[in-house]
C-alpha positions as CSV (number, residue, x, y, z in Angstrom):
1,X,84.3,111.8,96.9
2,X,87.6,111.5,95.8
3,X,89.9,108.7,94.2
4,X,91.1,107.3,97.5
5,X,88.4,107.9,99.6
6,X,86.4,105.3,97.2
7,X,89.2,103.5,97.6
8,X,88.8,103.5,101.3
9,X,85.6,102.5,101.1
10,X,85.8,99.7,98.7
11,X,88.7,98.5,101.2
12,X,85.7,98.3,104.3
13,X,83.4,96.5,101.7
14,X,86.2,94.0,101.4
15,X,86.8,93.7,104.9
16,X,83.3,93.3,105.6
17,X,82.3,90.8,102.8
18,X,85.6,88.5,103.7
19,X,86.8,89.5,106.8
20,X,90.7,90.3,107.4
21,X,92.5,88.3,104.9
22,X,95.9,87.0,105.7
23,X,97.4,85.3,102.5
24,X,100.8,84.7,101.2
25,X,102.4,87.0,98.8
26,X,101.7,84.2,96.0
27,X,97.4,84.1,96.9
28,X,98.2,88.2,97.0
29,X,99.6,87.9,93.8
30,X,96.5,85.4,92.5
31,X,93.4,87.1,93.3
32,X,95.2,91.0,92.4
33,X,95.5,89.3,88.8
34,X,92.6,87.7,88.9
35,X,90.7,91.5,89.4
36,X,93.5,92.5,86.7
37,X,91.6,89.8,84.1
38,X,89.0,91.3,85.0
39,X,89.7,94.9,84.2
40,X,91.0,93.4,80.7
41,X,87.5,91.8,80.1
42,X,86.1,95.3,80.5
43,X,88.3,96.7,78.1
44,X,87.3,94.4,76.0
45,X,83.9,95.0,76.2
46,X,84.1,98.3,75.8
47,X,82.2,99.1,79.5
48,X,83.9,101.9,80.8
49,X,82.1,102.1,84.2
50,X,82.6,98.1,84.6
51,X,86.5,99.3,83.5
52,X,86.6,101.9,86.1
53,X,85.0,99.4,89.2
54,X,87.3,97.0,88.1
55,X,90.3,99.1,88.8
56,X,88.8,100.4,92.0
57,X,89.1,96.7,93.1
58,X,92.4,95.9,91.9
59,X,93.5,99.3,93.9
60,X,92.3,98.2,97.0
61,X,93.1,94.2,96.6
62,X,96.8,96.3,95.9
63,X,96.6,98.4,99.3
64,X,94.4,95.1,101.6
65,X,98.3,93.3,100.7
66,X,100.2,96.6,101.6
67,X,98.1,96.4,104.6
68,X,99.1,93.1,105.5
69,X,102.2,93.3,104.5
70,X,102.8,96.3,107.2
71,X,101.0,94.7,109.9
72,X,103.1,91.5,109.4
73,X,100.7,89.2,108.5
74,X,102.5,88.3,105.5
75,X,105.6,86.9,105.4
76,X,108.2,88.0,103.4
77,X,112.0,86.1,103.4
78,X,114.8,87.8,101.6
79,X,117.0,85.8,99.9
80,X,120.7,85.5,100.8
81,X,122.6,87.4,98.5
């Protein structure tokens, strides 16, 4: 299996453990760093497979706000410039 179809698949795992999540940009932004902390803490311990998972989830925490982002369930306003 490659890169992005575990990314895939961890994507479906998050869909099916929460359910389609439609958050703010700023929640986005929350839980992505929180799985970001938790990459660091693996670093830190030295556990390259824990390392490795970790980024797998903040990959497809990344691509579930892409998702919707594209599908408009986030709302984005640009500032007047």
């Amino acid at each position: 299996m490659n890169i992005f179809e575990e990314i895939a698949r961890e994507r479906c795992g998050q869909d099916a453990k929460w359910g389609i999540q439609n958050h703010a940009p700023i929640e986005w932004l929350v839980i992505l760093s929180e799985e970001v902390g938790e990459a660091a803490h693996a670093v830190l311990s030295r556990d390259r497979s824990l390392y490795r998972d970790e980024l797998l989830h903040v990959a497809a925490v990344a691509v579930a706000a892409i998702e919707g982002l594209d599908a408009g369930r986030i709302g984005v306003e640009r500032r007047q410039e």
